[in-house]
N, CA and C atoms as an extended XYZ file, in Angstrom:
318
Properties=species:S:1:pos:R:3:atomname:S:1:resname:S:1:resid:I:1 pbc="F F F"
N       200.763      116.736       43.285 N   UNK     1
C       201.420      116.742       41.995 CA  UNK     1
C       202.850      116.204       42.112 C   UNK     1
N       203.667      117.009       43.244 N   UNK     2
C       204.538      116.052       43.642 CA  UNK     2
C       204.866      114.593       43.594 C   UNK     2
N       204.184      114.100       44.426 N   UNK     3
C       203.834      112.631       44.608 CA  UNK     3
C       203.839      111.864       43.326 C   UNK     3
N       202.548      112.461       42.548 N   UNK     4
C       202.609      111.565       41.509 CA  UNK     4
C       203.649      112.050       40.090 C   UNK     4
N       204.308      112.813       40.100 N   UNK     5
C       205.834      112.605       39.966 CA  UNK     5
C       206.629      111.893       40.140 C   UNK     5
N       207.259      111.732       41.059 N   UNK     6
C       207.836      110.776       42.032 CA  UNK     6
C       207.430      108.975       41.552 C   UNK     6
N       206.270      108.642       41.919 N   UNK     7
C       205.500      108.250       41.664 CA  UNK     7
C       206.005      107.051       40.077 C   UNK     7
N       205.619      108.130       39.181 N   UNK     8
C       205.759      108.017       37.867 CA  UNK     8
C       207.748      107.797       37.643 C   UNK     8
N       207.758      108.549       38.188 N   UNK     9
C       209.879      108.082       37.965 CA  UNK     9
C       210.120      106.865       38.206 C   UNK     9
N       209.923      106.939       39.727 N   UNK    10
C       209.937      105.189       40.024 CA  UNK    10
C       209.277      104.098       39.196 C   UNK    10
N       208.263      103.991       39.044 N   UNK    11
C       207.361      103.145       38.109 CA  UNK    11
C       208.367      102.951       36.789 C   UNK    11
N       208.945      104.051       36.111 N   UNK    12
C       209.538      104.027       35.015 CA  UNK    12
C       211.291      103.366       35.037 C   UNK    12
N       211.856      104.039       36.189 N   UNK    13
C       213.073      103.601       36.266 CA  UNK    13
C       212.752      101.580       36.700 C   UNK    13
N       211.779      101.308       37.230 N   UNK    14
C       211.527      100.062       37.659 CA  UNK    14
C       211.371       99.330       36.002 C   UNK    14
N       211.090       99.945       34.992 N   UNK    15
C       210.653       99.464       33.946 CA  UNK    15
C       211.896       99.184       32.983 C   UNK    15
N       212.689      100.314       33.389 N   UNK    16
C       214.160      100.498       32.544 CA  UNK    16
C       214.845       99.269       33.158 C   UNK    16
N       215.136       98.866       33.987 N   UNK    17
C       215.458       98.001       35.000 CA  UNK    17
C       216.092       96.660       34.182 C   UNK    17
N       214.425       96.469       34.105 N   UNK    18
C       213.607       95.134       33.853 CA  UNK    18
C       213.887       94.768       32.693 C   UNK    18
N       214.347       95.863       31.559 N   UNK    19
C       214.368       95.576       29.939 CA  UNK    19
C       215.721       94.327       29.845 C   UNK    19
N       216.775       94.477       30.497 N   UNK    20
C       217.398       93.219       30.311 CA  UNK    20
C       217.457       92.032       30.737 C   UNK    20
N       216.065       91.966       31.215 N   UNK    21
C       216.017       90.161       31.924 CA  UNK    21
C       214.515       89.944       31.323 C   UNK    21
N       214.081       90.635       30.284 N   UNK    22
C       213.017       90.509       29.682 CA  UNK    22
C       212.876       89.643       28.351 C   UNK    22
N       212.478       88.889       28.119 N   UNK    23
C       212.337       87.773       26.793 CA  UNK    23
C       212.437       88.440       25.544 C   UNK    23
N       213.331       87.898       24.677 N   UNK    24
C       213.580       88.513       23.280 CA  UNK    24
C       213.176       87.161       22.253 C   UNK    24
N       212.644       87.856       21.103 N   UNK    25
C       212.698       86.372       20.381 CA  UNK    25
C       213.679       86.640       18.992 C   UNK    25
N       214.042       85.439       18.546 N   UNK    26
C       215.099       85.636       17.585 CA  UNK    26
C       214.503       84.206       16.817 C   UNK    26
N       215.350       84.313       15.375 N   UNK    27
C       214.495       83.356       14.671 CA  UNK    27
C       215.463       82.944       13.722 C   UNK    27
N       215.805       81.864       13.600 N   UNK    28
C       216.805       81.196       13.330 CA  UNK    28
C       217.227       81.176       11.673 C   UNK    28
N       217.767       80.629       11.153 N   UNK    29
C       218.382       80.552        9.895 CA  UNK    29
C       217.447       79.270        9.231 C   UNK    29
N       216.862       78.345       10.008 N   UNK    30
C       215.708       77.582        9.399 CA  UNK    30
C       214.495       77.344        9.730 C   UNK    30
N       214.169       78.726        9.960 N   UNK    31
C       212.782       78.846       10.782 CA  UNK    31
C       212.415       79.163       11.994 C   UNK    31
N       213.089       78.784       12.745 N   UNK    32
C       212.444       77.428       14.595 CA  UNK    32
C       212.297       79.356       14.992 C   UNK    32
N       211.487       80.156       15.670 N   UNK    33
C       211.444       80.718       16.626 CA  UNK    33
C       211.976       80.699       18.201 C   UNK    33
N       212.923       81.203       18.873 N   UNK    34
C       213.606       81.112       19.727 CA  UNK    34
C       212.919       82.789       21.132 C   UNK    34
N       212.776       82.128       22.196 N   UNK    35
C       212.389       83.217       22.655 CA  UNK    35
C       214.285       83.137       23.468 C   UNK    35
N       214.883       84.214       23.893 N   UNK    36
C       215.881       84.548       24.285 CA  UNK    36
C       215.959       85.202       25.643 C   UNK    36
N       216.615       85.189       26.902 N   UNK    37
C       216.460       85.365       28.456 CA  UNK    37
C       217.915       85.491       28.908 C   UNK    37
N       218.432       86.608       29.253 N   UNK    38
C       219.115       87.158       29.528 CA  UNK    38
C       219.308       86.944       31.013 C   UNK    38
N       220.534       86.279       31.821 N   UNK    39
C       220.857       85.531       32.974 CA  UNK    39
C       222.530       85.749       33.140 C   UNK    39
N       222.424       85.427       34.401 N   UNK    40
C       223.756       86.104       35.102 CA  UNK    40
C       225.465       85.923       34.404 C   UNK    40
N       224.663       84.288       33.882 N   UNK    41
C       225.746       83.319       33.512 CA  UNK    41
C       225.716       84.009       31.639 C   UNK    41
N       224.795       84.373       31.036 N   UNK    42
C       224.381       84.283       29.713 CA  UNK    42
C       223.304       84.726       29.061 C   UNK    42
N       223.078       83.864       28.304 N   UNK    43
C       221.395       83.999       28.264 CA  UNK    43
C       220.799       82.202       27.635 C   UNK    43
N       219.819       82.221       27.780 N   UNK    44
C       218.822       81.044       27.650 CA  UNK    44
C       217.832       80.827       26.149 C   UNK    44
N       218.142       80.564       25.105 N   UNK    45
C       217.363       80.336       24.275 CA  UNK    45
C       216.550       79.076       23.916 C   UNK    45
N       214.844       79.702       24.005 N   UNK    46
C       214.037       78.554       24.285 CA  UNK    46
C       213.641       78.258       22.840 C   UNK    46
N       213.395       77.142       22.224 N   UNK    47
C       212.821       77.197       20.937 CA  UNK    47
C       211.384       77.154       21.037 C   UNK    47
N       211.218       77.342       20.059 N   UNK    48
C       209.127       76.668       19.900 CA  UNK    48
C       209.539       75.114       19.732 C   UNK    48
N       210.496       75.263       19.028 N   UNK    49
C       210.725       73.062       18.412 CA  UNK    49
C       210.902       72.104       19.801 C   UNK    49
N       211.028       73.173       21.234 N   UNK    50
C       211.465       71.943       22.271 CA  UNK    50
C       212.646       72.142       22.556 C   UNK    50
N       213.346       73.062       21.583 N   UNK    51
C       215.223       72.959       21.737 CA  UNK    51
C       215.148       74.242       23.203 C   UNK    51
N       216.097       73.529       23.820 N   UNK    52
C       216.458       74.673       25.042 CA  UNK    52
C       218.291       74.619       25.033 C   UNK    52
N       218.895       75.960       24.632 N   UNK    53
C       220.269       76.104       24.287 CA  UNK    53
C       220.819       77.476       25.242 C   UNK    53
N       222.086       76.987       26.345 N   UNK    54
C       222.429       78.086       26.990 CA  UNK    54
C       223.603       78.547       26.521 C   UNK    54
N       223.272       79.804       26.484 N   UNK    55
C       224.652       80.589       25.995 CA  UNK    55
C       225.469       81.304       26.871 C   UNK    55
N       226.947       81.023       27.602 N   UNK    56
C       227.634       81.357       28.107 CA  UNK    56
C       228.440       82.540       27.593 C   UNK    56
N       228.731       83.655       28.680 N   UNK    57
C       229.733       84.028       28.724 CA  UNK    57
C       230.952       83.853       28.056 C   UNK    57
N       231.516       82.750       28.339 N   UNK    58
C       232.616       82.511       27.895 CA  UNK    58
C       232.556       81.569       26.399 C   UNK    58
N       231.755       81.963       25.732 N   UNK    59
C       231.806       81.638       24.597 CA  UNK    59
C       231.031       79.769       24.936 C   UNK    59
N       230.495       79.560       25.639 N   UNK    60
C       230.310       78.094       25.469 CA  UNK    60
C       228.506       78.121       25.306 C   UNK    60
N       228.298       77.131       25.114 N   UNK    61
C       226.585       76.818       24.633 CA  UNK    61
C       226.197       74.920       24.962 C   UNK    61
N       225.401       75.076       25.672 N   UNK    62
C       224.814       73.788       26.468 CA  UNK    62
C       223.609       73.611       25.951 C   UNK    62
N       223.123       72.120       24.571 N   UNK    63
C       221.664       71.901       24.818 CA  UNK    63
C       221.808       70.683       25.372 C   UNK    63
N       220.656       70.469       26.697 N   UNK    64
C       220.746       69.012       27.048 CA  UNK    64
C       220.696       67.989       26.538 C   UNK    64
N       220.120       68.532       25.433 N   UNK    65
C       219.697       66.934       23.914 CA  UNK    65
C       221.080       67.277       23.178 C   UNK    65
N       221.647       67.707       22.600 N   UNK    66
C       222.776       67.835       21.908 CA  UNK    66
C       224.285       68.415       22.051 C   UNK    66
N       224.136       67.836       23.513 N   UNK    67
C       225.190       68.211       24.157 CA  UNK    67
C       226.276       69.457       24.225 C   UNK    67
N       227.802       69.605       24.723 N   UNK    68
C       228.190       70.717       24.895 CA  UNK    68
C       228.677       71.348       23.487 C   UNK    68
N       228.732       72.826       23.355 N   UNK    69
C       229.670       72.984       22.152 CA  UNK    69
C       230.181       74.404       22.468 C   UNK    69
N       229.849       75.542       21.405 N   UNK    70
C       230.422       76.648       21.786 CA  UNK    70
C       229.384       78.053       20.710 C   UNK    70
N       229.620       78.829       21.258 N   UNK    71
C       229.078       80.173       20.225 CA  UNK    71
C       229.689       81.201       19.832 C   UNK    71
N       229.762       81.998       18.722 N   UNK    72
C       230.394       82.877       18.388 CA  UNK    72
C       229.406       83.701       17.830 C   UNK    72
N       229.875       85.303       17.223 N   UNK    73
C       229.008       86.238       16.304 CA  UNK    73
C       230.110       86.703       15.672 C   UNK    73
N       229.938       87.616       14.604 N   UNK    74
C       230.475       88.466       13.709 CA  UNK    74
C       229.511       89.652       13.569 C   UNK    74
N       229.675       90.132       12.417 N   UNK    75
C       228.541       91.157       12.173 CA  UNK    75
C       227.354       90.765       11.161 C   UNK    75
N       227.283       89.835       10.790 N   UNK    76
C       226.315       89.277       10.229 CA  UNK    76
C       225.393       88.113       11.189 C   UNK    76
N       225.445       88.283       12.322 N   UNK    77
C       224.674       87.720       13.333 CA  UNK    77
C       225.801       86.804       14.091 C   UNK    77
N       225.080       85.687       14.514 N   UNK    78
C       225.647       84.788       15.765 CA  UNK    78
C       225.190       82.991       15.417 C   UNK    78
N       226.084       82.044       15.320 N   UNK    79
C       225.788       81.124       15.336 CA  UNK    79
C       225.619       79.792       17.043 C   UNK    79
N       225.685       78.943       16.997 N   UNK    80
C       225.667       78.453       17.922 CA  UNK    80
C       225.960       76.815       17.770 C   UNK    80
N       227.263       76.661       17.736 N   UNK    81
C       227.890       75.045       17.253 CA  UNK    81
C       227.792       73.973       18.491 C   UNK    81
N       227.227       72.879       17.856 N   UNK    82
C       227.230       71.924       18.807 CA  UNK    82
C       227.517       70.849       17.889 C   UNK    82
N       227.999       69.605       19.250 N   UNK    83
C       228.378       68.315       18.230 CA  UNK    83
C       227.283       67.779       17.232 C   UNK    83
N       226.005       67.894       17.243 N   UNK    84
C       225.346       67.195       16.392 CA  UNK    84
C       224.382       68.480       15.405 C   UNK    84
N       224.880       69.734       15.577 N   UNK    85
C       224.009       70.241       14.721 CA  UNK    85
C       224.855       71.917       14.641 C   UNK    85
N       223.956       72.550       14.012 N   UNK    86
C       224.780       74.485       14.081 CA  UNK    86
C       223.567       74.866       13.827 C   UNK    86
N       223.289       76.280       14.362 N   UNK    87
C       222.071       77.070       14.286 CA  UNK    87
C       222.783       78.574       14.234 C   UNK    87
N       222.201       79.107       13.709 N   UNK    88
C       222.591       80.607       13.103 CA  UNK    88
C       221.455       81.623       13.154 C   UNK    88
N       221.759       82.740       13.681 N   UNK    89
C       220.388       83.480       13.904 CA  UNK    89
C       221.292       84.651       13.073 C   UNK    89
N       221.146       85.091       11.405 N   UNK    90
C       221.346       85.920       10.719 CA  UNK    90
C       220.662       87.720       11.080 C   UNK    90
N       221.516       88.100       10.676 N   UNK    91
C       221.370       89.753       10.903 CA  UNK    91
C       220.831       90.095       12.799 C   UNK    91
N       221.256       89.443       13.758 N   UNK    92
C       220.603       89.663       14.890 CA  UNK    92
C       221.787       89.887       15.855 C   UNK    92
N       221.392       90.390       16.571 N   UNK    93
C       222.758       90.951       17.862 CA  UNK    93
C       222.577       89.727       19.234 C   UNK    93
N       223.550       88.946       19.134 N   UNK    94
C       223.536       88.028       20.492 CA  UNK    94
C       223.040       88.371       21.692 C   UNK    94
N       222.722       87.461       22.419 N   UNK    95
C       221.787       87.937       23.202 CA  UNK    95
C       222.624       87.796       24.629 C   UNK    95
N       223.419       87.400       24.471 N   UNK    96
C       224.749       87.822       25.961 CA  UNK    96
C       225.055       89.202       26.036 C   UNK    96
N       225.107       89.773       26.924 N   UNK    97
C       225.831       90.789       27.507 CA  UNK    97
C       227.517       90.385       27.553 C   UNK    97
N       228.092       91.028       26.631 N   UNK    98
C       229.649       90.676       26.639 CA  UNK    98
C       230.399       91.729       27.312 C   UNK    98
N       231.455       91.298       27.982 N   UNK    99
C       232.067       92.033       28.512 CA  UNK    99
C       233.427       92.746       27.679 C   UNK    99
N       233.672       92.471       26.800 N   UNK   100
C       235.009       92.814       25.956 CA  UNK   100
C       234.244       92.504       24.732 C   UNK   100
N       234.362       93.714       23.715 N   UNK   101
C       233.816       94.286       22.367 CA  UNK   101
C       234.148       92.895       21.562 C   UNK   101
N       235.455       92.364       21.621 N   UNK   102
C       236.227       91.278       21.022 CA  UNK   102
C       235.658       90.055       21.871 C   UNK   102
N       235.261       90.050       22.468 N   UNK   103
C       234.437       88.436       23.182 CA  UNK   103
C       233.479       87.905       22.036 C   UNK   103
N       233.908       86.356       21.662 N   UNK   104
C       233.144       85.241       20.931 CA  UNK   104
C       233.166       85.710       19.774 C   UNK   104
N       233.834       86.431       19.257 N   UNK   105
C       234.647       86.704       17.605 CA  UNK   105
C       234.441       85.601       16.853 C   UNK   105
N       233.883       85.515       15.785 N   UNK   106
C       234.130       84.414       14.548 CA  UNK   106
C       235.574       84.670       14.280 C   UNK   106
């Protein structure tokens, strides 16, 4: 009985673990479905459309097709500006781990 105690903690704390490097999806302000991946640097948002957009730390955002730009949130979600386009994921909590409450402020 022991054992599988034990057992069962581990299994679970291994699960708690795991919840922040686990895929989120978020869904944009014109549709596109985005699955979201949480990484050392940021996190990684994949589209269904093909779009692949990284979100930095430090407020910056990289798609290889539409080159560099930057991201911010407020409390009405989080956008994501680049030179040739803006994407906005309304009512949703960014998917970076920020280190300062005030990091990437609109």
């Amino acid at each position: 009985m022991k054992n599988e105690t034990t057992i069962g903690i581990v299994v679970a704390l291994g699960l708690i673990l795991a919840i922040p490097t686990m895929a989120q999806a978020y869904i944009s302000s014109d549709g596109v479905q985005y699955t979201a991946t949480r990484n050392e640097h940021g996190a990684v948002l994949n589209g269904e459309n093909g779009d692949l957009i990284y979100l930095g730390k430090s407020c910056d955002a990289v798609d290889p097709d539409a080159g560099k730009g930057s991201w911010s949130w407020a409390n009405g979600g989080f956008c994501v500006n680049l030179p040739a386009k803006e994407i906005c994921f309304a009512r949703q909590d960014v998917p970076v781990e920020l280190e300062g409450p005030n990091d990437c402020l609109m």
